[in-house]
N, C-alpha and C positions, 0 to 999 in steps of 0.2 A: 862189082858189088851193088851199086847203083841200079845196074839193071835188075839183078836179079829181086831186090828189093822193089823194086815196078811191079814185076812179076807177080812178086808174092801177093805185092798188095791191089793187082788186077785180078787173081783168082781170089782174092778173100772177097771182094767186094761181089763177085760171080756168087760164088757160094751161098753169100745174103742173100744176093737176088733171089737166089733159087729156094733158101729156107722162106724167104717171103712168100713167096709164091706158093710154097707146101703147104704154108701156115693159112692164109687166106681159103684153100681149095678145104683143109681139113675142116676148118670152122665150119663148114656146109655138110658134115660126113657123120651121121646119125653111129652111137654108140647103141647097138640093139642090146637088149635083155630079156630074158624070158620070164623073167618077175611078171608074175600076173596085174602086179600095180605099173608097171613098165609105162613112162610118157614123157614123150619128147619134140619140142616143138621149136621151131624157127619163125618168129615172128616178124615183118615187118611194114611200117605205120610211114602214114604220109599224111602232115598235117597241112592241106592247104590254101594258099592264098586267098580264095574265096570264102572263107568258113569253113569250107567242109575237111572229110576226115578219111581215112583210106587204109585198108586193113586188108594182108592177106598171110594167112600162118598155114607151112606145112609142117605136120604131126604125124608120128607113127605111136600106136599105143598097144597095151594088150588090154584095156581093161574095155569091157563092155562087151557083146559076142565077136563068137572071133576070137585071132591074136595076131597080130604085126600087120594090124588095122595101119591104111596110111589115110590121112584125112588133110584134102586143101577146103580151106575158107577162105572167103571174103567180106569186108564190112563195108558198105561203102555209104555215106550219110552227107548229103548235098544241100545246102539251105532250101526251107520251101520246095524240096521233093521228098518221097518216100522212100525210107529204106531199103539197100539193095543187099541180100546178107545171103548167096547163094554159098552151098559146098556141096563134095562131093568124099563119098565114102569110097576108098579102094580096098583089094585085098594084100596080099604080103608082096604077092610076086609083082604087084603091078605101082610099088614104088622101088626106089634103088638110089644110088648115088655111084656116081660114074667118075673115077680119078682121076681119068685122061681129061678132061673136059671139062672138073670141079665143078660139075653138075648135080643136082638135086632133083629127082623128080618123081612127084607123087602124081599118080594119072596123069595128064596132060597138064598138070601144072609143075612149073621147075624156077629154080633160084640157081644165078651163077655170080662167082666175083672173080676177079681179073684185077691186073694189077690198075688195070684206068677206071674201073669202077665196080656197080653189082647192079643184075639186074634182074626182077623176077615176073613171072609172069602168069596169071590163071584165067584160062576159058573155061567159063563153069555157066552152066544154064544156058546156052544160047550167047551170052557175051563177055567180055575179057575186061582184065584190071591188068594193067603191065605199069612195074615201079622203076624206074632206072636213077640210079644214086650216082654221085659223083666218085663217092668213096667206094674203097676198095674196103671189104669187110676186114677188120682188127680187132680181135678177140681179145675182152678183159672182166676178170673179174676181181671186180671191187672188194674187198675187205671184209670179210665175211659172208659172201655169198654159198658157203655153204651150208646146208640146215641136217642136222641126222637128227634122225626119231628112231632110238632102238637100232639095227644092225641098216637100217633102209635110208637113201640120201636122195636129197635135192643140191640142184647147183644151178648157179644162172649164172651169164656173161652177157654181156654188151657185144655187141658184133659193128654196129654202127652208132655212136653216139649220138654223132648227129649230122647231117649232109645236105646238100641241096636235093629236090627231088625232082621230077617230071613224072607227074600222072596221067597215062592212058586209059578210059574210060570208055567201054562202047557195050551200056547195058543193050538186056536186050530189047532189039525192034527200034534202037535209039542208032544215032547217028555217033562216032567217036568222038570224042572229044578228048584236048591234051591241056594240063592245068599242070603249076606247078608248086612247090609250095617245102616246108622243112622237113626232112625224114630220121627215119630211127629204127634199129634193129636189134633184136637180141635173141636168143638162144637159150632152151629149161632143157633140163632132165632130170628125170625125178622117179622114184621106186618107193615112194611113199605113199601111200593112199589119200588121195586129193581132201577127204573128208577128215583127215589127220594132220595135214598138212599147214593148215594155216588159219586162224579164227577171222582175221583179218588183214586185205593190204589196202594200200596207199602208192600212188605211183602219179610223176609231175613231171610231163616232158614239156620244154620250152622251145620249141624246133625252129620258130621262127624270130625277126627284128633284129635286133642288133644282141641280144641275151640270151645265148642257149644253154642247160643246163639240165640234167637228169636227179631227179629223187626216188629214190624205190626204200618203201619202209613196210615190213612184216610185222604182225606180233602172231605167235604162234597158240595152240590150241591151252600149251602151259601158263601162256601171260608171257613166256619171255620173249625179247626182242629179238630181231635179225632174219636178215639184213638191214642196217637200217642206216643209209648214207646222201650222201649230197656230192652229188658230180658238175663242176660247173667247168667249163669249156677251157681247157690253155692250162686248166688246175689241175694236183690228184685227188681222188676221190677223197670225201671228209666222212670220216665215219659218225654217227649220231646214235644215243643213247637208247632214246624210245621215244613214243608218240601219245600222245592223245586223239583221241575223234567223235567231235560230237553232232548231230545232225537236228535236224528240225523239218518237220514236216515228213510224209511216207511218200515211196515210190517213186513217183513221176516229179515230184514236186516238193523233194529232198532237198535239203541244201545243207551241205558239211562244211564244218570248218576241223583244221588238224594242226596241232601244234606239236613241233620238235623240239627235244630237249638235247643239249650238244654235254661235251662230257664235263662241262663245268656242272653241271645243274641245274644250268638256269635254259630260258626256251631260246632257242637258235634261228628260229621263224617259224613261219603259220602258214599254210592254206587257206583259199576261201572258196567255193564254189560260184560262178557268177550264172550259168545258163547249163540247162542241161543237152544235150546230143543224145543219148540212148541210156534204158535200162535191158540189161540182157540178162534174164534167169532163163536157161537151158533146159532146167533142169525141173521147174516149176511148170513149163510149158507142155512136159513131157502127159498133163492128168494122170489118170491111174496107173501109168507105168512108173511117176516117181516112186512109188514107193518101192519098186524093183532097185530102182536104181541108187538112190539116196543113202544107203546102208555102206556103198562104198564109195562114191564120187562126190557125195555129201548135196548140197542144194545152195552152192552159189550162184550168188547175184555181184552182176559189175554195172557200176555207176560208169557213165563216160557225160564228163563235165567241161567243159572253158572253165577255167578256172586262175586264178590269184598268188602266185606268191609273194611273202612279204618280209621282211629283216627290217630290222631297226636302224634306219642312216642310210637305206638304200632306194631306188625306184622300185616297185613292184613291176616283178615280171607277168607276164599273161603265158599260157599255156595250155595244155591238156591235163585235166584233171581225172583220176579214174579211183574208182572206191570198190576192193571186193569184198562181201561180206560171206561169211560161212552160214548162209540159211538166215531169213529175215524174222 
């Protein structure tokens, strides 16, 4: 009896392994649609040690010409150098995801996870950004991360909260370099019209020191709130009411502050901006083509800050601050 109770609980434990394993590979495994608003992206960020910031997202979309558009980017922002923001446009057949291998790959860029970690990697322009995490991707989404507008949905999850990272860097004409620093990853799909989608977000990762912790807070095109939560490391996610955001100064030389309201009613913490990193309007940059475009992708702009969080009785954390606005 003994034995066979070994048994049983030597293949249950087998069987985890292997739904683990399922689980991780799927998280990378693009759900296509033929919704014309159809957009889906896998993002992940390396905040590090030196200042700088690291950004590389594979997307597959249909909106824009074309459909089952696959798009790798990169961001990559260095103290005291200039901006590296190469991508590459594919067409349908030349992105895929491979189950044997829990591979992702959009042109020659590709993201893998495995049970000892994840690792992504994009040669674009002449040089490479490669991210390798410690963590093995874990898909979660938090307490209301899903949004409908009308019969069309949005969804996000967390794919890495948060991990140690090692960045490889070799712009072009430049020598490589390896830098290491906090990382984070997550995972959208969305069939709503981006220009529909959200009047406003707010988003606080703290990847690095002894305090990591995620905030993502929406308010929608209606005023109402959601997703709007506070994820701190070892916790479960704390769901939060709504926000405020208010700013000073324009553009380049912004600085927000944003206040949480927790379901008592009263404010739960603050944001502050402390330095700015980049402003990115896409869509502004486009001249006389925005107005082609604007009628459905809408004209955001994303603030990327250092920035402050702050609670009442606690140390202020330092982090990444990001602000997007739906058209300035």
């Amino acid at each position: 009896m003994r034995r066979e109770t070994r048994l049983s609980s030597l293949l249950l434990a087998a069987l985890l392994a292997l739904a683990g394993t399922a689980a991780r590979g799927a998280a990378l495994e693009p759900t296509f649609s033929t919704n014309d608003n159809y957009g889906e992206s896998f993002t992940f960020i390396g905040d590090l040690d030196d200042g700088g910031f690291v950004l590389v997202q594979l997307s597959m979309t249909n909106i824009g010409p074309g459909s089952r558009t696959g798009i790798c980017r990169a961001t990559v922002l260095r103290p005291g150098q200039r901006a590296w923001t190469p991508q590459n446009r594919v067409g349908g057949k030349q992105w895929r995801y491979d189950a044997a291998t829990s591979t992702l790959q959009v042109g020659d860029c590709w993201a893998r996870s495995s049970a000892t970690g994840t690792q992504v990697e994009a040669p674009l322009d002449g040089g490479r950004v490669t991210l390798t995490y410690d963590a093995p991707l874990s898909p979660r989404s938090p307490d209301g991360s899903v949004v409908e507008v009308g019969n069309e949905r949005y969804r996000h999850e967390v794919l890495v909260a948060t991990s140690p990272v090692k960045v490889t860097l070799q712009p072009p004409k430049s020598a490589e370099e390896t830098l290491t620093g906090g990382g984070y990853a997550d995972h959208t799909r969305s069939t709503i019209p981006p220009a529909k989608l959200a009047r406003r977000w707010v988003r606080f990762r703290a990847l690095r020191g002894g305090q990591h912790l995620v905030l993502l807070a929406r308010e929608g095109q209606d005023g109402e709130f959601g997703p709007v939560y506070f994820w701190e490391e070892g916790q479960a996610p704390r769901r939060l009411e709504s926000f405020t955001l208010n700013r000073e100064g324009t553009k380049e030389r912004s600085v927000w502050r944003a206040e949480f309201t927790g379901d008592d009613g009263h404010m739960a913490m603050a944001l502050r901006s402390t330095s700015i990193l980049q402003r990115n309007a896409p869509v502004e940059q486009l001249g006389m083509l925005a107005g082609l475009v604007r009628p459905v992708v809408g004209s955001p702009v994303t603030y990327l800050h250092r920035g402050v969080l702050e609670q009442a009785g606690k140390t202020p954390v330092q982090g990444l601050l990001e602000v997007t606005l739906e058209g300035e």
